[in-house]
Each structure stands twice: as C-alpha cells, then as structure tokens.
C-alpha positions as CSV (number, residue, x, y, z in Angstrom):
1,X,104.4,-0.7,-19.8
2,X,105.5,2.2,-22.4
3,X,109.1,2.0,-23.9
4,X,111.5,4.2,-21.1
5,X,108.6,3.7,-18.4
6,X,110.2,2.9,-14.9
7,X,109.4,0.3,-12.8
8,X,110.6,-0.3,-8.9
9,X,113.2,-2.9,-8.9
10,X,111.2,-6.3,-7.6
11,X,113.5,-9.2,-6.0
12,X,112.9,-12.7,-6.9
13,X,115.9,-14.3,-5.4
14,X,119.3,-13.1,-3.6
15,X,122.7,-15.3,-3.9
16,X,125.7,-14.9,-2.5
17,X,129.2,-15.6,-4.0
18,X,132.2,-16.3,-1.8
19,X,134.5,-14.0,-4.3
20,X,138.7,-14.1,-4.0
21,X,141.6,-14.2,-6.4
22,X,140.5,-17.6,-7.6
23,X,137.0,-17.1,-10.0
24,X,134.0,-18.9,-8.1
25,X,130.6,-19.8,-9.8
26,X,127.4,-20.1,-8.3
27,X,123.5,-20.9,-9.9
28,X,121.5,-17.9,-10.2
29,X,117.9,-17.6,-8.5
30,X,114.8,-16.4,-10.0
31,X,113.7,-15.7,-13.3
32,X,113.3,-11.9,-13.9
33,X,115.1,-10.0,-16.5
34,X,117.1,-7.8,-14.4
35,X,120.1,-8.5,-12.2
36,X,121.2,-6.4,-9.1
37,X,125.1,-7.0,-8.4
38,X,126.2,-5.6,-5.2
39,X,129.8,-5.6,-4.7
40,X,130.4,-5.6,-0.9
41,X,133.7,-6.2,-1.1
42,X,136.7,-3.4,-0.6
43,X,138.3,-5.1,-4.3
44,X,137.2,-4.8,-8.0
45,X,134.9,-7.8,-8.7
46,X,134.9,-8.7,-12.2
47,X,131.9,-10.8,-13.1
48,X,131.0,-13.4,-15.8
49,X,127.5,-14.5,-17.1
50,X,126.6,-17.4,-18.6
51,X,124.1,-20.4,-18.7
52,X,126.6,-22.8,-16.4
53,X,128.0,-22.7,-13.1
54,X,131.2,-24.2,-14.8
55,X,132.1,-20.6,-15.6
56,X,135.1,-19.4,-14.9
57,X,135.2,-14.9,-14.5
58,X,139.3,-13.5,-15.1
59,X,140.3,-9.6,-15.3
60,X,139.1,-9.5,-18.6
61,X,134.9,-9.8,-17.3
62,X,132.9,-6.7,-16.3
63,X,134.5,-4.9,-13.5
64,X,132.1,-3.8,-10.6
65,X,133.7,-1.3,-8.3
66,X,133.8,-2.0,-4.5
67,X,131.1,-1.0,-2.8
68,X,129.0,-0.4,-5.7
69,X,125.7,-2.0,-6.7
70,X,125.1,-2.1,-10.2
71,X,121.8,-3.1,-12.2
72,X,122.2,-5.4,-15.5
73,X,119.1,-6.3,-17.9
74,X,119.5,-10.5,-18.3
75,X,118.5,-12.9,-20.7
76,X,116.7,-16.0,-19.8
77,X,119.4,-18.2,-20.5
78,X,121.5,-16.5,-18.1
79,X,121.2,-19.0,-15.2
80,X,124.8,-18.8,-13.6
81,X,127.6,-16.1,-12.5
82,X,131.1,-16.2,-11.8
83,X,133.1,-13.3,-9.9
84,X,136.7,-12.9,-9.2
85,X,138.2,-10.5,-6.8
86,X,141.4,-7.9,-7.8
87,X,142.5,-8.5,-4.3
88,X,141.5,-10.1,-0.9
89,X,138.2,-11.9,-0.4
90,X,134.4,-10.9,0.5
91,X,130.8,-11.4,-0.6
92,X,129.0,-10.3,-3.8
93,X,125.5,-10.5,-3.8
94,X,123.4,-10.9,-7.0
95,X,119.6,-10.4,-6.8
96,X,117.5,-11.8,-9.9
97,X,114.3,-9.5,-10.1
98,X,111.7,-7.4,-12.7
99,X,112.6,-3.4,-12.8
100,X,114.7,-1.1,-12.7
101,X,116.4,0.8,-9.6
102,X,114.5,4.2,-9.3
C-alpha cells in the first residue's frame, strides 16, 4: 500500500477493561498495528501502554474523552494496557486490528 493510502479498520481482537479510580491492566489481543480505544465511560480515561500487564496508568497517561473512540498506531511490543478513570467506573474497550478508521 502507497504512503497516506487508507485502509478500513480490520478487528483482530476486542478486550474490555473494568476502568475506576484505581488503574487496572489487562493483556491485549491480536497482533495488528493499530489500536481502537473506545471510552464508554461518562469519565476521562487515561490510558498506559506497555509490554506488561503489571502497568500501572495515573493522570499523567493519554487522556481519552468519554464517549470517544480514538485510533492509535502500536508497536509489536505493545502487548498490555492500563486505564484509570477521572471519576466513577465503566468499560473501555480496546480493539487490536490492521487500518485505519475511514
């Protein structure tokens, strides 16, 4: 594919983290180089990559609005991902895939 060519966003594998006040790590599925974060939540999620599921994300990570799904190029050694909450509790789904989103 051509440098700045598109490509649908293909899932490989959907996880799901139990996100709160306290950070909470989970394994990544799939392989692809792209990562779809959806924040379902009604909080900021802040979310931290890495290659263990001993991560641990704080205030200081990337911030994902609430309600917002955001698309993130990955290296292969990014395997894990920890998310923390501003406030309250709720689910953030990340999807390992090939692609971008249009």
């Amino acid at each position: 594919m051509a440098s700045g060519s598109i490509a649908a966003f293909s899932p490989e594998a959907t996880v799901s983290v139990a996100a709160g006040i306290a950070s909470n790590a989970v394994a990544l599925g799939g392989s692809g180089p792209s990562l779809l974060v959806f924040n379902s939540t009604s909080s900021i999620a802040f979310l931290r990559l890495g290659a263990s599921t001993s991560l641990t994300a704080t205030s200081g990570d990337l911030p994902v609005p609430a309600g917002v799904q955001l698309l993130l190029t990955v290296g292969a050694t990014v395997t894990a991902a920890a998310v923390l909450l501003s406030s309250g509790s709720g689910t953030v789904y990340l999807t390992r895939g090939s692609g971008s989103a249009y």
